[in-house]
VMD Tcl script that draws the C-alpha trace (Angstrom):
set ca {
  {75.82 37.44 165.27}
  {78.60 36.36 168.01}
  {77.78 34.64 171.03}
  {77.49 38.12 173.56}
  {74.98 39.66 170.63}
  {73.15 36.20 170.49}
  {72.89 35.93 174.25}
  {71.54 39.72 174.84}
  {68.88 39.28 172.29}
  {67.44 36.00 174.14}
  {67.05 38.17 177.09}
  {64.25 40.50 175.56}
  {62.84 37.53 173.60}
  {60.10 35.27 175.08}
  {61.46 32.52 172.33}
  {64.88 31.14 171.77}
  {67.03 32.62 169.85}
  {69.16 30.34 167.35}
  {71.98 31.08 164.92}
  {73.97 28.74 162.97}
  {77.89 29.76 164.40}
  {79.74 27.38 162.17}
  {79.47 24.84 158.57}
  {81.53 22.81 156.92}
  {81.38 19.47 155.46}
  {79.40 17.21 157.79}
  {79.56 19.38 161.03}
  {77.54 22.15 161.90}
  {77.56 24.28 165.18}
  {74.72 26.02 166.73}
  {74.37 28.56 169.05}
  {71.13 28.30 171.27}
  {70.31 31.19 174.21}
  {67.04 31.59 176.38}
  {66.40 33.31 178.86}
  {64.64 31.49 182.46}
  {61.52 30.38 181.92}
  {61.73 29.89 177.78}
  {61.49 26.16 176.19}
  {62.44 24.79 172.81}
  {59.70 22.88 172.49}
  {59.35 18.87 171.82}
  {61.27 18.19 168.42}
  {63.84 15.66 167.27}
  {67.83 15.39 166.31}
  {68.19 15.69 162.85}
  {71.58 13.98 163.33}
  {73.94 13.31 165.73}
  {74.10 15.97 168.57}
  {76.06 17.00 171.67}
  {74.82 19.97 173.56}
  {77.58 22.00 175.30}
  {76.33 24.20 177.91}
  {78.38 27.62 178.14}
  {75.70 29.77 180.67}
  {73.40 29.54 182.95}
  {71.08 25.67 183.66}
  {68.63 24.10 181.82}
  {66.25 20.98 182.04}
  {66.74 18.79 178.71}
  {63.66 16.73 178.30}
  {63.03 13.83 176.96}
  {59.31 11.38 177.17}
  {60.82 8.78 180.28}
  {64.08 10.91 181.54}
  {64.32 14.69 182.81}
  {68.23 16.56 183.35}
  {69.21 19.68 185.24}
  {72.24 20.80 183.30}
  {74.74 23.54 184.27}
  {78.12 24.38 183.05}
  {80.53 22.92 182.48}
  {77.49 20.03 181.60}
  {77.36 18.23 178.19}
  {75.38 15.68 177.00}
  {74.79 13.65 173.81}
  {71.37 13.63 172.23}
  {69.88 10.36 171.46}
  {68.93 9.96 167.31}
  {65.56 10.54 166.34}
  {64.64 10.75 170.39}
  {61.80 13.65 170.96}
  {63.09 16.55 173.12}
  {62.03 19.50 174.78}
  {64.95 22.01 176.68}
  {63.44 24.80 179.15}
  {65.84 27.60 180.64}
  {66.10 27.38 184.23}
  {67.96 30.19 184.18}
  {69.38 32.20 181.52}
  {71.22 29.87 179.45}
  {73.52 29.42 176.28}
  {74.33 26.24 175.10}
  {76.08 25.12 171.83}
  {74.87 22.10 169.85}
  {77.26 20.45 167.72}
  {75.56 18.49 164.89}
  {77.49 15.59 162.41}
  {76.09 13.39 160.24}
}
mol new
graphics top color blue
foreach p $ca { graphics top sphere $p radius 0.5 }
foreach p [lrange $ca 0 end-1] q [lrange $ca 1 end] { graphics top cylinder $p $q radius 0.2 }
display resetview
């Protein structure tokens, strides 16, 4: 799936929709869309993590701290910190993951 396929399903889906874009050796990119309204609920970084936002805003989560994000936004994700990420709009966001 390429990113325009990945983003048109999320908007007749009332659940993310995730594909793996990219793997090699240590890195791993992830595509991520939603449409407003739908959240990736609470969960943790498997590894180290930097969301990219390419669309739309978002609110990333966290137990004590809340973010509006919008492109061109970015933001590291904390290790082994629980997470949540609801659309605020309709969003796509990359998540680059490295051990």
């Amino acid at each position: 799936m390429n990113l325009f396929d990945i983003e048109k399903a999320s908007l007749e889906s009332n659940k993310p929709i995730v594909e793996n874009i990219y793997t090699n050796e240590g890195t791993k990119l992830i595509a991520i869309a939603m449409k407003k309204g739908v959240e990736l609920p609470d969960h943790k970084a498997p590894s180290r993590a930097k969301l990219m936002l390419i669309k739309g805003e978002i609110d990333f989560n966290t137990l004590t701290k809340s973010y509006r994000l919008a492109v061109p936004d970015s933001l590291e994700i904390p290790l082994d910190e629980m997470h949540s990420v609801r659309a605020f709009e309709d969003a796509l966001f990359l998540l680059i993951l490295s051990k």
